[in-house]
Structures are given as C-alpha cells and as structure tokens.
N, C-alpha and C positions, 0 to 999 in steps of 0.2 A: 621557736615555732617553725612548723616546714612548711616551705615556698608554697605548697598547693594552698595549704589553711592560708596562708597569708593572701594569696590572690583569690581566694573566697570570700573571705572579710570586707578587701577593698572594690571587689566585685557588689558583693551585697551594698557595702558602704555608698557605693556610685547611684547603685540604683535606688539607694532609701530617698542621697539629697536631688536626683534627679523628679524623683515621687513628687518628692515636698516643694521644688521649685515649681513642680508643674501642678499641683493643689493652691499654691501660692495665685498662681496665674489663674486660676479657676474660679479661688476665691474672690480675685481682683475685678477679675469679669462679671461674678454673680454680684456683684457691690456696685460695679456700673451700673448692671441692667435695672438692679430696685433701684438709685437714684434716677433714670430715665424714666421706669413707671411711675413712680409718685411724681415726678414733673408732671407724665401724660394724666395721671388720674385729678391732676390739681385742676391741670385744662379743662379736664370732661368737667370736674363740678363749676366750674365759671360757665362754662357752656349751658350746664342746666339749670344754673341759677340766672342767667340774664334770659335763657327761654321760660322760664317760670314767670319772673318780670316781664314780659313781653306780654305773655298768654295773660297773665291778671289786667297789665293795662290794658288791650283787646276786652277784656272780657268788664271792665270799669263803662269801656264805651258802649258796648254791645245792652248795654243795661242790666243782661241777669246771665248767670251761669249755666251754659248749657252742661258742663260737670254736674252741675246741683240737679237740673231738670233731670242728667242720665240718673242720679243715685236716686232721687226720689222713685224715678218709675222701677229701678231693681228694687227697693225695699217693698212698695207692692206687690211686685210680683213674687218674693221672698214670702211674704206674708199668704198669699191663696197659694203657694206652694206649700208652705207648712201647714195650714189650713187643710189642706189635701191628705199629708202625712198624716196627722190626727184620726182625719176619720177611718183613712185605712185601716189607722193603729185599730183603732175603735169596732169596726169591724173585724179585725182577727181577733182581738181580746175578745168576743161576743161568741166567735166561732170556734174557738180553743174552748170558754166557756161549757159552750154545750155539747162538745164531744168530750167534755173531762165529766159533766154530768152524766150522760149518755154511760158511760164507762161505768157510773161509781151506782148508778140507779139500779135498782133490782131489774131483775127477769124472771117473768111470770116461769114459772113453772110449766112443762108440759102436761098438758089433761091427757087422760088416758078415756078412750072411749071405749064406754061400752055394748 
C-alpha cells in the first residue's frame, strides 16, 4: 500500500476514534443532565404536592371552597353564554330560512300594460 493511502487511512482512522470519544463524552453529559432533571422534576412534584396539602387544610379551616364557589360561577356563566349561542344559531337558521325561500318562491310575472 503507498505511504500517502496509508496516512489517509490513519488520518481518517484518528479522526473517527477522536468522533466517537467525543460523542462518548456527549453521551456522558446528556445522561448527567436527565438524571439532574428528574431529581429537579421529583422536587417540583413534592413541592406541589405538600402546596396542594396546605391549600386543602387552609381551605378545611376556611369552611367552603373558594375553588368550588370560582367553578360554580364559570359554569353559569357558560350556560347564559351558550344560551346566547342558540339563539343566535336560531336566528341565522330563521334568516338563511327565508332567503332560501325567498330564492325558491316564484315571481310574479311582469304585466304588460295596456
């Protein structure tokens, strides 16, 4: 084999195990950082699980649920807003209606005077 192909080979050959050391290393790092997130993300849920426990005892003492009170007044309000959408509806279906009539209804004839 001649000298040039041969320090080609060990050229390319250097720079493949260089690659792969350094994907090595890459790999090593991205394997850190998810074990640090799921640590971090194990905290978040302690943290929202003992302020869930907090907010319910608060809310044991307080005697009723201002949660409960907010949902009740949105599903009211949900309900005279769909209430509202109806008759809209009701009103364009009324109005399409009569211009599809309007359409399909004969017209008189012109009279001819004489």
């Amino acid at each position: 084999m001649p000298i040039k192909k041969q320090k080609n080979y060990e050229k390319i050959e250097s720079l493949l195990i260089e690659n792969f050391v350094g994907l090595q290393k890459a790999m090593t790092n991205l394997s850190i950082k998810f074990e640090m997130l799921a640590d971090n993300i194990s905290k978040l849920l302690e943290v929202l699980e003992l302020s869930a426990k907090n907010y319910l005892e608060k809310e044991k003492i307080n005697g009723g649920s201002d949660i409960e009170k907010r949902i009740n007044l949105l599903i009211e309000q949900n309900k005279a807003i769909a209430e509202g959408l109806l008759l809209i509806d009701d009103v364009l279906r009324r109005k399409e209606k009569q211009q599809f009539n309007e359409k399909i209804a004969p017209k008189p004839l012109p009279t001819k005077e004489i």
